[in-house]
One Martini backbone bead per residue (centre of mass of N, CA, C, O) as a GRO file, in nm:
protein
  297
    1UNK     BB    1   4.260   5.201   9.339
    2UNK     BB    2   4.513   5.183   9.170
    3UNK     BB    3   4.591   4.912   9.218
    4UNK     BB    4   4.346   4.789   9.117
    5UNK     BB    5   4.388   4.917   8.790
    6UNK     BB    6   4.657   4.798   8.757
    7UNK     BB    7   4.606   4.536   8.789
    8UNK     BB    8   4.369   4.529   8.590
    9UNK     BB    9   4.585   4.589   8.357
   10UNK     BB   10   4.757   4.331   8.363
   11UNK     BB   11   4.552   4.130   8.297
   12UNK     BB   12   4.490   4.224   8.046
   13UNK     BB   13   4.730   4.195   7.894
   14UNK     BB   14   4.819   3.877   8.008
   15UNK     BB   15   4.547   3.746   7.882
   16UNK     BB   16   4.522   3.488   7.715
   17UNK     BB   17   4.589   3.402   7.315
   18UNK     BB   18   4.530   3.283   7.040
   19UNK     BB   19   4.811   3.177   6.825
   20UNK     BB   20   4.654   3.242   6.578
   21UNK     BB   21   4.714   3.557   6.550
   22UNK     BB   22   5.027   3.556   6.537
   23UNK     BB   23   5.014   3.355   6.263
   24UNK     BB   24   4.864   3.584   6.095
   25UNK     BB   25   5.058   3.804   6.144
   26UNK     BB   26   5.264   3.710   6.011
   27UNK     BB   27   5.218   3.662   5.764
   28UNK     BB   28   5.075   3.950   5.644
   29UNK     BB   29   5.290   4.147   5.702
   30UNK     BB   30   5.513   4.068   5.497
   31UNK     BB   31   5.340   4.041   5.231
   32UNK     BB   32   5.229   4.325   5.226
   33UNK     BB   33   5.523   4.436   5.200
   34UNK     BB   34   5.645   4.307   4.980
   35UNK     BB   35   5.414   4.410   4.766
   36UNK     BB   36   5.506   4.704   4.771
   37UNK     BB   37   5.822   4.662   4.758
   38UNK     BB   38   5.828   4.485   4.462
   39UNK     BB   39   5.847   4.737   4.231
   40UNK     BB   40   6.157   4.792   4.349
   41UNK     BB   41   6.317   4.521   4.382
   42UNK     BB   42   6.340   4.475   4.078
   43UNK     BB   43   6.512   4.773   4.070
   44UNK     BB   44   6.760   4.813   4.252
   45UNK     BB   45   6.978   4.985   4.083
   46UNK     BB   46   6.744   5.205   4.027
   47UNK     BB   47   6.697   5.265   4.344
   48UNK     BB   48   6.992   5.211   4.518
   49UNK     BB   49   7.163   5.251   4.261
   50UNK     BB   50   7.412   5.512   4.118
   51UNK     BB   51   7.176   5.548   3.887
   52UNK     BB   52   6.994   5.698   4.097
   53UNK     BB   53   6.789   5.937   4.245
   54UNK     BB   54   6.932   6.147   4.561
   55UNK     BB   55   6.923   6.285   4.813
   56UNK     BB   56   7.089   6.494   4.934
   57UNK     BB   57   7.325   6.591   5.189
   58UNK     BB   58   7.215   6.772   5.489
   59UNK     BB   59   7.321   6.714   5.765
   60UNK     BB   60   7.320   6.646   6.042
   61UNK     BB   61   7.167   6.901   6.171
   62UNK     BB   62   6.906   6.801   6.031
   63UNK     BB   63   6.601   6.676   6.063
   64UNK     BB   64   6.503   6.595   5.764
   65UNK     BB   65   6.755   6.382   5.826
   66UNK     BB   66   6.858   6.121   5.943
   67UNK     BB   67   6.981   5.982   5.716
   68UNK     BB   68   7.315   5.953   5.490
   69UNK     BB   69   7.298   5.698   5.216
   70UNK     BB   70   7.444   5.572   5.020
   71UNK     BB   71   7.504   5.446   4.730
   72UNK     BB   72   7.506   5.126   4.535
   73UNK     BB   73   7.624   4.875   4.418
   74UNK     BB   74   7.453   4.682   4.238
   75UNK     BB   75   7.532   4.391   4.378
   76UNK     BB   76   7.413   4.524   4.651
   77UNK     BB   77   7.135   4.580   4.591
   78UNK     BB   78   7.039   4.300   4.498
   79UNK     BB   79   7.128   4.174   4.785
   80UNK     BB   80   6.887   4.355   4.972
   81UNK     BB   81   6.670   4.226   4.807
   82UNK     BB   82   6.700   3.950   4.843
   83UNK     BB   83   6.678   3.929   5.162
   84UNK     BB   84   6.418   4.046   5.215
   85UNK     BB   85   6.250   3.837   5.096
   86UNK     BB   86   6.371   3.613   5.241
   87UNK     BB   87   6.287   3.719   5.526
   88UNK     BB   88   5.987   3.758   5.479
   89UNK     BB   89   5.924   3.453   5.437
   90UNK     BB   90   6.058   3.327   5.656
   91UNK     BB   91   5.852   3.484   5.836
   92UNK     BB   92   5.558   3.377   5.737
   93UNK     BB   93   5.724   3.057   5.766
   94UNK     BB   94   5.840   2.977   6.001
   95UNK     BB   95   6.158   3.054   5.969
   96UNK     BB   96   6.375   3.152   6.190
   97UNK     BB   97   6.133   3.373   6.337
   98UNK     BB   98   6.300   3.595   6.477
   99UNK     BB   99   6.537   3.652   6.294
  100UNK     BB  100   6.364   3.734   6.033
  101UNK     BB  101   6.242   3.977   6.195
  102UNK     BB  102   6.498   4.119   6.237
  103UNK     BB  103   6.568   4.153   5.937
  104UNK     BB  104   6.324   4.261   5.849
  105UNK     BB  105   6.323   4.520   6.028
  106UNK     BB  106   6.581   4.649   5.902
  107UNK     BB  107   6.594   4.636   5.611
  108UNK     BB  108   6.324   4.824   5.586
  109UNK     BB  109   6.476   5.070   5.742
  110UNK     BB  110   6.690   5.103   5.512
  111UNK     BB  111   6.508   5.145   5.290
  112UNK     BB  112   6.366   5.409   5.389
  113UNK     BB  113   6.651   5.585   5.462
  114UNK     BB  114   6.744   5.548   5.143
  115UNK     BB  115   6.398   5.677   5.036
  116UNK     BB  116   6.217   5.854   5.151
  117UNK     BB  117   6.036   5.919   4.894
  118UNK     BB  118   5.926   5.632   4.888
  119UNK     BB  119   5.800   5.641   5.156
  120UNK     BB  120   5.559   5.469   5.348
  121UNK     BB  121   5.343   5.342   5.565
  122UNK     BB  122   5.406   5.029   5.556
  123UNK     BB  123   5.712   5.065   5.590
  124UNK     BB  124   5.713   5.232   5.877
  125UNK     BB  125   5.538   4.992   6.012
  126UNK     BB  126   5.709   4.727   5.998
  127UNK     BB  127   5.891   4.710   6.175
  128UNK     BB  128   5.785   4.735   6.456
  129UNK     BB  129   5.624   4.502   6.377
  130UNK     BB  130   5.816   4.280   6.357
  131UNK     BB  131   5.906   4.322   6.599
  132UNK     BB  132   5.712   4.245   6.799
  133UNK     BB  133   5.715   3.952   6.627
  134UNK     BB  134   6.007   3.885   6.811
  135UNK     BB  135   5.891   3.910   7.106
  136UNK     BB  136   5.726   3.650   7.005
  137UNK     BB  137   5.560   3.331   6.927
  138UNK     BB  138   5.496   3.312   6.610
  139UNK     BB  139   5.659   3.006   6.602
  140UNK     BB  140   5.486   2.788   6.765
  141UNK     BB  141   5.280   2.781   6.482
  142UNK     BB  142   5.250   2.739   6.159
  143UNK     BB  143   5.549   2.608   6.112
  144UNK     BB  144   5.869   2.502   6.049
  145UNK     BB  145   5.951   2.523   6.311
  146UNK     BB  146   5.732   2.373   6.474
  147UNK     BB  147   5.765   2.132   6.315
  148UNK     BB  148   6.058   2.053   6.413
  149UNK     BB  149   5.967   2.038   6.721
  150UNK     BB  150   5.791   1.795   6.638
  151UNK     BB  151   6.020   1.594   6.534
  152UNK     BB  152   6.199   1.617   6.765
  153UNK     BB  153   5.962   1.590   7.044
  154UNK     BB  154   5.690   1.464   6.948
  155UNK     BB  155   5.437   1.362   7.019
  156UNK     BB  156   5.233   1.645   7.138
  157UNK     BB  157   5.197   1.930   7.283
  158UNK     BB  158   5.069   2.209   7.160
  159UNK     BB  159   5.063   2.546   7.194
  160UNK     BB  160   4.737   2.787   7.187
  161UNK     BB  161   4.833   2.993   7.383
  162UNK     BB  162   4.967   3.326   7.486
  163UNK     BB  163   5.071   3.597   7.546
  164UNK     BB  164   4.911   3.908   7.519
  165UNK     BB  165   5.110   4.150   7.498
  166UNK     BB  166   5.098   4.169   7.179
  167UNK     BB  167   4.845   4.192   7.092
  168UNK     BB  168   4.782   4.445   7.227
  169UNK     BB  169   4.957   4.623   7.075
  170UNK     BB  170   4.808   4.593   6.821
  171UNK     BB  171   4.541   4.695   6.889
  172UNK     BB  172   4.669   4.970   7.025
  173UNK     BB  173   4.755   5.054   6.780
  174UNK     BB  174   4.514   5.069   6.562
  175UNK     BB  175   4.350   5.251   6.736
  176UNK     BB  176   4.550   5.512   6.736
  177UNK     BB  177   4.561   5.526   6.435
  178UNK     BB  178   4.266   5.554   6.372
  179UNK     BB  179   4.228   5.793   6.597
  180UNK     BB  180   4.437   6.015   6.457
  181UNK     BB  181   4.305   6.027   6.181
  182UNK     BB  182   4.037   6.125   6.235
  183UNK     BB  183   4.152   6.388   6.400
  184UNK     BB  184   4.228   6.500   6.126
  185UNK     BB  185   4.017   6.513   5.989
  186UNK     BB  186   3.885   6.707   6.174
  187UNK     BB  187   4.053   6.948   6.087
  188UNK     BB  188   4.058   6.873   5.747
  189UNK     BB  189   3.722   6.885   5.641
  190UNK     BB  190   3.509   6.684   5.655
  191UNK     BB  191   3.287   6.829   5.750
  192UNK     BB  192   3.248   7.080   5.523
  193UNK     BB  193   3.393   6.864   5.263
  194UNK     BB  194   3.426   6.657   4.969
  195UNK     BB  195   3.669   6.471   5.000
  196UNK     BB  196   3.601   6.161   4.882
  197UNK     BB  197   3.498   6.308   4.598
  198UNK     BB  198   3.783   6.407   4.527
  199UNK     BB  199   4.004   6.137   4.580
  200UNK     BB  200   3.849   5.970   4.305
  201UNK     BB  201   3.972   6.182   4.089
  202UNK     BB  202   4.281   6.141   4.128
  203UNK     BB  203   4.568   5.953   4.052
  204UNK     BB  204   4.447   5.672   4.200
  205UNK     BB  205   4.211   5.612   3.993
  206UNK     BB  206   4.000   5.303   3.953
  207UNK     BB  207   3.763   5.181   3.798
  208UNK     BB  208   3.618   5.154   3.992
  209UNK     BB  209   3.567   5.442   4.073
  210UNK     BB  210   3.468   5.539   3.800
  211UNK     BB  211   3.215   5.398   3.837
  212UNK     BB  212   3.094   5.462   4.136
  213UNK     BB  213   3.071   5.800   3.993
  214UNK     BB  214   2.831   5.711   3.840
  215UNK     BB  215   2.638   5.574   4.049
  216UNK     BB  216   2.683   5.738   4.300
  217UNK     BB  217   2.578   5.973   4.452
  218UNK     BB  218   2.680   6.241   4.640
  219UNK     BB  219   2.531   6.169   4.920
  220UNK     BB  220   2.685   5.887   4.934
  221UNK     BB  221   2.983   6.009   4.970
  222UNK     BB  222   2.920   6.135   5.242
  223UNK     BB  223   2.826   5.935   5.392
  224UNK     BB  224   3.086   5.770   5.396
  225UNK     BB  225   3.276   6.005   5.523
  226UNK     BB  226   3.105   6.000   5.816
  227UNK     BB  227   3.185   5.690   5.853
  228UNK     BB  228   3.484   5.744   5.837
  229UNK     BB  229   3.498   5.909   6.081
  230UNK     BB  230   3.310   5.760   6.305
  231UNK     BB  231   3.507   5.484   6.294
  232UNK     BB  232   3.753   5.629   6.394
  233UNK     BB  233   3.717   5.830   6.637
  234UNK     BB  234   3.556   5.560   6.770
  235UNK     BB  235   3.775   5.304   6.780
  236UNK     BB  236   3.797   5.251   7.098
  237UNK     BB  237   3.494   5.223   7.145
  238UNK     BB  238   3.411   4.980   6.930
  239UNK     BB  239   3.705   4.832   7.038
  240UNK     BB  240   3.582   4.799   7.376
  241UNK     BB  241   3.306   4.658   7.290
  242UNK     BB  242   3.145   4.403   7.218
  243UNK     BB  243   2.872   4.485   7.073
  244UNK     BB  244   3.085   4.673   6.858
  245UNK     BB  245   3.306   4.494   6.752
  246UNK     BB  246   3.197   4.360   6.461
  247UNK     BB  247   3.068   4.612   6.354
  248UNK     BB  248   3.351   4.752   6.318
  249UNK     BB  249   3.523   4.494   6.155
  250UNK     BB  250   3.253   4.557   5.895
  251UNK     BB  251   3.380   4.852   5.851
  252UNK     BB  252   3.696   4.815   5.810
  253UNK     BB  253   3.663   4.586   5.580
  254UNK     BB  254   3.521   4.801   5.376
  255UNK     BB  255   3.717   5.038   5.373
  256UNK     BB  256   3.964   4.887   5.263
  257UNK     BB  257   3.822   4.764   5.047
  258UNK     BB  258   3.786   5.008   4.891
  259UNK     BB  259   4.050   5.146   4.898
  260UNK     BB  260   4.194   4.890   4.696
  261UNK     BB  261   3.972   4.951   4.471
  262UNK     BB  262   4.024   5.257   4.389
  263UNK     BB  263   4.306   5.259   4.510
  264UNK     BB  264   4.536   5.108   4.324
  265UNK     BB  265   4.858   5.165   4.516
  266UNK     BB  266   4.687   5.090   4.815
  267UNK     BB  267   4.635   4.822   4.859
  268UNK     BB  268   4.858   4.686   5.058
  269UNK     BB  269   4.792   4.890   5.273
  270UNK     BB  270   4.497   4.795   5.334
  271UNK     BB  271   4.581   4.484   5.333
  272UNK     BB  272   4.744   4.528   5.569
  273UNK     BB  273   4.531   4.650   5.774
  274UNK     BB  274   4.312   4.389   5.760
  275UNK     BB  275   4.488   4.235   5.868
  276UNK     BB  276   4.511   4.330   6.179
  277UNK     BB  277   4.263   4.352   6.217
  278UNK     BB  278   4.180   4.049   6.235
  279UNK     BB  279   4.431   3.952   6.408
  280UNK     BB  280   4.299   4.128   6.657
  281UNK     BB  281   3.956   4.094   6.643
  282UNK     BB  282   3.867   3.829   6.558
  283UNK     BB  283   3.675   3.583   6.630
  284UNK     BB  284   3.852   3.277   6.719
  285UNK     BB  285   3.677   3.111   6.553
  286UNK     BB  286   3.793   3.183   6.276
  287UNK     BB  287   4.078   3.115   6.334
  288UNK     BB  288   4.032   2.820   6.413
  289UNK     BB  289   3.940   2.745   6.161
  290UNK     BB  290   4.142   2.784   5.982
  291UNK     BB  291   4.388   2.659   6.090
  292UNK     BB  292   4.274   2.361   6.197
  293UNK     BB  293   4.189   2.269   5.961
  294UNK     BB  294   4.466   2.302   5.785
  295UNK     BB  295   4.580   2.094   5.943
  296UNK     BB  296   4.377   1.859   5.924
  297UNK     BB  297   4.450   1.872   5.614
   0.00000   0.00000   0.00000
């Protein structure tokens, strides 16, 4: 019984999958990270230069601080900031595309290390997610790696689908956050009080909610509350569940559309989690759709 659980926990793994998926995840990663880090890149002396405030250094042996990385340069700050977008661009456009993912997950993790003060959902999963995509195919197709491997070795089959190990990563991680989020939420009062209609009051709300505030009742924003409650706690089960997964990927795009459209500073994030959801579960069609058509065009 367990070798057969094994082996079909295997086949699941390994069994292939779209390599559109691995190509949507690539765009999406770099870019919505990089929208996040914009507003700081452009300050980098100001950021991670010697005129910026840096928490002190508390000693190796403090567990709340990882590394003390000293104040930098104006010129090497600049110059971190600027590598960053290269890596990440050409992560995007599948341009030397291990190198540039492994460089760029490099690059952000000391960007983190760097200002913790700063540092944020996006920036924090974001190299992991790098990481996933270096040591996957997704520079196999629709990128310019893909284009120089066809001009240099003829027309040819391209490869159509991936070991499925990295999707699955993904799929993975994602139900995890989902339902992490979920259970804290129920520990943190979500069943109780108002929380969703408190935090559109809060410093982060944008004419969106400022309108939606004034249009929709109270019992609308609990009812809203409980629906994402359901769909985190729910979501290994929701997107474990083939007649279940597309209803829960349009309960999901439409939670993180709000988010993006309410509270104005985590657009990124909302964006970087869409972007995820889509790459994960999105049905095939959806995406050969998108990549193919574009090609063809």
């Amino acid at each position: 019984m367990k070798g057969r659980a094994l082996a079909a926990l295997g086949r699941w793994v390994d069994a292939p999958q779209p390599i559109e998926r691995l190509a949507f995840l690539r765009i999406v990663i770099p870019l919505a990270t990089l929208g996040f880090l914009s507003s700081r890149l452009i300050h980098a002396p100001d950021w991670l230069g010697t005129r910026a405030f840096h928490v002190p250094c508390l000693g190796h042996e403090d567990w709340r601080q990882a590394a003390c990385l000293p104040a930098l340069p104006d010129a090497l700050a600049w110059a971190i900031a600027i590598a960053t977008v290269i890596a990440g661009v050409a992560l995007a456009i599948g341009f030397l595309t291990r190198a540039a993912a492994l460089a760029f997950a490099s690059l952000v993790i000391y960007l983190v290390l760097s200002d913790r003060l700063e540092a944020f959902t996006v920036t924090k999963i974001a190299p992991a997610l790098s990481l996933a995509l270096a040591a996957s195919a997704c520079g196999a197709r629709y990128g310019v790696d893909a284009w120089r491997a066809r001009r240099k070795a003829g027309a040819g089959a391209q490869p159509t689908h991936a070991r499925g190990g990295v999707i699955r990563f993904f799929q993975v991680f994602l139900i995890v956050m989902y339902s992490g989020s979920g259970l804290a939420k129920l520990r943190g009062g979500w069943l109780s009080s108002d929380v969703l209609w408190s935090h559109v009051h809060d410093d982060y709300q944008s004419w969106v909610a400022w309108t939606l505030v004034r249009i929709l009742p109270g019992a609308g924003w609990q009812a809203l509350q409980y629906l994402t409650l359901a769909f985190e706690v729910g979501a290994p089960l929701w997107f474990a569940y083939r007649r279940t997964r597309l209803p829960a990927l349009f309960v999901g795009l439409g939670m993180h559309a709000m988010i993006g459209l309410m509270f104005g500073p985590v657009v990124w994030f909302a964006l970087l989690m869409a972007g995820l959801l889509v790459g994960s579960y999105a049905p095939e069609a959806w995406l050969l759709r998108l990549f193919r058509a574009r090609a063809a065009a």
